[in-house]
TIKOL-165270 format. One line per 5 residues: number of its first residue (from 0); their letters; for each residue y, z, x of N, C-alpha, C. Coordinates in nm, 3 decimals. Example, Ala and Ser with C-alpha at 12.3 -4.5 7.8 and 13.67 -1.06 7.14 Angstrom:
2
0> AS> -0.569:0.780:1.319:-0.450:0.780:1.230:-0.330:0.780:1.320 | -0.225:0.708:1.285:-0.106:0.714:1.367:0.003:0.787:1.290
This chain:
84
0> XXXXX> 12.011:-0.006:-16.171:11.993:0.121:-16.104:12.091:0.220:-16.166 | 12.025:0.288:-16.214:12.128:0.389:-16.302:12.200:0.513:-16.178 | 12.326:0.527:-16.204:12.387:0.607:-16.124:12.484:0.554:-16.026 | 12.463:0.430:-15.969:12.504:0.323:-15.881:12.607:0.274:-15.902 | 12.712:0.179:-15.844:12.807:0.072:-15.920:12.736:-0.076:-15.812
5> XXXXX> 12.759:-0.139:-15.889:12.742:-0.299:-15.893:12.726:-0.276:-15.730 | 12.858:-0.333:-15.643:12.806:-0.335:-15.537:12.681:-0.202:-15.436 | 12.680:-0.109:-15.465:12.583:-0.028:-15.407:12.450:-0.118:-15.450 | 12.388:-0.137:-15.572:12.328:-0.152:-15.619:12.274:-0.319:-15.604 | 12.351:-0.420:-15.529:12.295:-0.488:-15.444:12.225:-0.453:-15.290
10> XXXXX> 12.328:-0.372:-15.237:12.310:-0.336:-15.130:12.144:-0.209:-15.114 | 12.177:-0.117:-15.246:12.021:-0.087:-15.258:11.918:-0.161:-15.306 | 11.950:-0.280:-15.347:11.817:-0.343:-15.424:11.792:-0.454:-15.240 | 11.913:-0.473:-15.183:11.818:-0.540:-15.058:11.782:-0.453:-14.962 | 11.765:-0.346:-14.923:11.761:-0.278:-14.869:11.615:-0.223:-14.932
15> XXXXX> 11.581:-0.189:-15.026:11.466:-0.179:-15.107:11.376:-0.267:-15.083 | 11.405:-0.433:-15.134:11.318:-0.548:-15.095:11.288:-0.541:-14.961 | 11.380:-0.524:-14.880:11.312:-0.545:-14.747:11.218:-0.467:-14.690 | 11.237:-0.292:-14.734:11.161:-0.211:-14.727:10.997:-0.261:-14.816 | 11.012:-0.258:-14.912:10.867:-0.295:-14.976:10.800:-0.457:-14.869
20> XXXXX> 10.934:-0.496:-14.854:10.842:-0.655:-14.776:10.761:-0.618:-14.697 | 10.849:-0.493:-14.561:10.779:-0.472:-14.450:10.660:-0.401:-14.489 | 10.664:-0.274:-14.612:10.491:-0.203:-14.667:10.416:-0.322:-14.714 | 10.429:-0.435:-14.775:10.328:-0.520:-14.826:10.311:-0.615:-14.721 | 10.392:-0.639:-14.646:10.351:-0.720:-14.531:10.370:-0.860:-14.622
25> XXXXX> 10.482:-0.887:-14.637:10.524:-1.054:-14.727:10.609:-1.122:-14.618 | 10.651:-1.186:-14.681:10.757:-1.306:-14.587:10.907:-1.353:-14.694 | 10.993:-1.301:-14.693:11.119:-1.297:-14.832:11.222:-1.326:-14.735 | 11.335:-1.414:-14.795:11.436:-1.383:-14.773:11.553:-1.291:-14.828 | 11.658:-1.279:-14.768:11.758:-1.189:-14.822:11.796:-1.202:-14.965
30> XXXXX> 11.780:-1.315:-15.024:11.803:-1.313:-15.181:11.692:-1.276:-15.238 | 11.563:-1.301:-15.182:11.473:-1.239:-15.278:11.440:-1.083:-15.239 | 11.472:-1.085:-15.155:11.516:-0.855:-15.114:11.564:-0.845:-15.213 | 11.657:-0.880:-15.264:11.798:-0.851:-15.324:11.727:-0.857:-15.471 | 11.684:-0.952:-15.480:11.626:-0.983:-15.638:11.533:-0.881:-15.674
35> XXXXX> 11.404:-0.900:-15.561:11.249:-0.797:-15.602:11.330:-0.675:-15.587 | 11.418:-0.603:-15.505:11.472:-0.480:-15.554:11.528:-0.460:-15.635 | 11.614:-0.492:-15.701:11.688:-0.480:-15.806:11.630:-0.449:-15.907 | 11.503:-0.595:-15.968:11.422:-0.627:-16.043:11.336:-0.527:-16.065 | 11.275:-0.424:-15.906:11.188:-0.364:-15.932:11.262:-0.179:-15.981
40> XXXXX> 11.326:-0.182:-15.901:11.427:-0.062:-15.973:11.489:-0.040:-16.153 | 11.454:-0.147:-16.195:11.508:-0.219:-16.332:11.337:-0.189:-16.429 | 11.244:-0.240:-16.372:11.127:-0.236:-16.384:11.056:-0.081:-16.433 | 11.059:-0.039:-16.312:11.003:0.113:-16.308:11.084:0.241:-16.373 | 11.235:0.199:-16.348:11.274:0.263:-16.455:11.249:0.254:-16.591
45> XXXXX> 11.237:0.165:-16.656:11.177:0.088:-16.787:11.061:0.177:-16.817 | 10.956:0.158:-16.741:10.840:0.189:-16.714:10.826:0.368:-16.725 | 10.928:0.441:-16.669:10.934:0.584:-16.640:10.953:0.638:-16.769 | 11.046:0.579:-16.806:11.164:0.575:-16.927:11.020:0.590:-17.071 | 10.954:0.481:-17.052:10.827:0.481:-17.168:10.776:0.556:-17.188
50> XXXXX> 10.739:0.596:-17.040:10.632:0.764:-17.011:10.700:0.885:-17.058 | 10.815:0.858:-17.116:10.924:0.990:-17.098:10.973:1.065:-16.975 | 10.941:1.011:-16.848:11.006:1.063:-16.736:11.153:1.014:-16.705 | 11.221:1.082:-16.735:11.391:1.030:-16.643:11.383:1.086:-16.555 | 11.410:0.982:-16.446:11.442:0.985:-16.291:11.552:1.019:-16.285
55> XXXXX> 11.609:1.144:-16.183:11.739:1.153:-16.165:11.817:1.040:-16.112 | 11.930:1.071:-16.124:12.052:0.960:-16.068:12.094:0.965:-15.962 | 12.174:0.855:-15.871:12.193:0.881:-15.736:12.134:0.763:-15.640 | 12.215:0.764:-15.534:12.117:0.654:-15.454:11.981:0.674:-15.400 | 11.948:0.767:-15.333:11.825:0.853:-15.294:11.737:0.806:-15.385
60> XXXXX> 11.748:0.875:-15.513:11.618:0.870:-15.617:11.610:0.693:-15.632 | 11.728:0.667:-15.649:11.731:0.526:-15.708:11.667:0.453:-15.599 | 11.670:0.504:-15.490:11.623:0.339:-15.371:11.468:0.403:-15.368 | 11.422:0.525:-15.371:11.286:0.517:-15.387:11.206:0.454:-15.472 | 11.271:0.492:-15.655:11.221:0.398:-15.744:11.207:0.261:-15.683
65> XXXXX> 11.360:0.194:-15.638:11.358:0.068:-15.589:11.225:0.017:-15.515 | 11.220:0.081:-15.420:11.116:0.055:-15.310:10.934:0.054:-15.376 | 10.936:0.157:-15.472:10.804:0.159:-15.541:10.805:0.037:-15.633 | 10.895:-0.015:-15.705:10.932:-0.120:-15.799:10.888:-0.252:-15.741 | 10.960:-0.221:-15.619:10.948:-0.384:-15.537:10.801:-0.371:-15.484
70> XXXXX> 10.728:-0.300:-15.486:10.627:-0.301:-15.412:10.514:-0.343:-15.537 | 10.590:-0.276:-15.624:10.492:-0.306:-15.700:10.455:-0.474:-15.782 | 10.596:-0.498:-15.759:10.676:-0.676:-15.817:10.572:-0.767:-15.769 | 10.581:-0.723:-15.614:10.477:-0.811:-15.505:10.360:-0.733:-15.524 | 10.337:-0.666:-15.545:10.170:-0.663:-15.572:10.119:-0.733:-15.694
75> XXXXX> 10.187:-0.749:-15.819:10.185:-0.808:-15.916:10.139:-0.957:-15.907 | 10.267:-1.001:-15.794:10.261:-1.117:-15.781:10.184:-1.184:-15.685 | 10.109:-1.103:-15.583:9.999:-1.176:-15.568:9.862:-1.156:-15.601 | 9.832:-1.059:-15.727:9.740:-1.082:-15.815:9.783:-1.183:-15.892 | 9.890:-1.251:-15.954:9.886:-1.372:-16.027:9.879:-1.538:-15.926
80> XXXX> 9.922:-1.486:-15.807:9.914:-1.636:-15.746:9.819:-1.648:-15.654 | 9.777:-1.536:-15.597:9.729:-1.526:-15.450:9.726:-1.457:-15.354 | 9.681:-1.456:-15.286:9.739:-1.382:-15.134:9.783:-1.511:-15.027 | 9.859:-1.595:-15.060:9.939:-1.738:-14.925:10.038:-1.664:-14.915
């Protein structure tokens, strides 16, 4: 999460996961909050970054990316496994 330091940036990546859990309607625990946010904030920035969009910096911008990231992690992932 660009803009962040280390600890914020757990604390926004679970805070993110849990948010996307409750929009996709999944079942996660606190490490995988922690992970699919992070992961998905890491992701979409990547992703923005390709398009040539830079996202501003900051927690705000950053936990929205987060939240779209993670949502998107788990949507990903249950087009590859399923919907269980």
């Amino acid at each position: 999460m660009t803009g962040v330091g280390w600890i914020m940036t757990i604390i926004l990546g679970g805070l993110a996961g849990w948010i996307a859990e409750k929009i996709m309607k999944a079942d996660m625990g606190l490490l995988a909050n922690i992970v699919v946010g992070i992961l998905g904030a890491v992701i979409l920035n990547a992703i923005l970054g390709l398009l040539g969009v830079i996202p501003p910096g900051g927690w705000l911008w950053q936990s929205i990316i987060a939240i779209i990231g993670a949502c998107l992690l788990i949507w990903i992932y249950r087009l590859v496994r399923g919907r269980t």
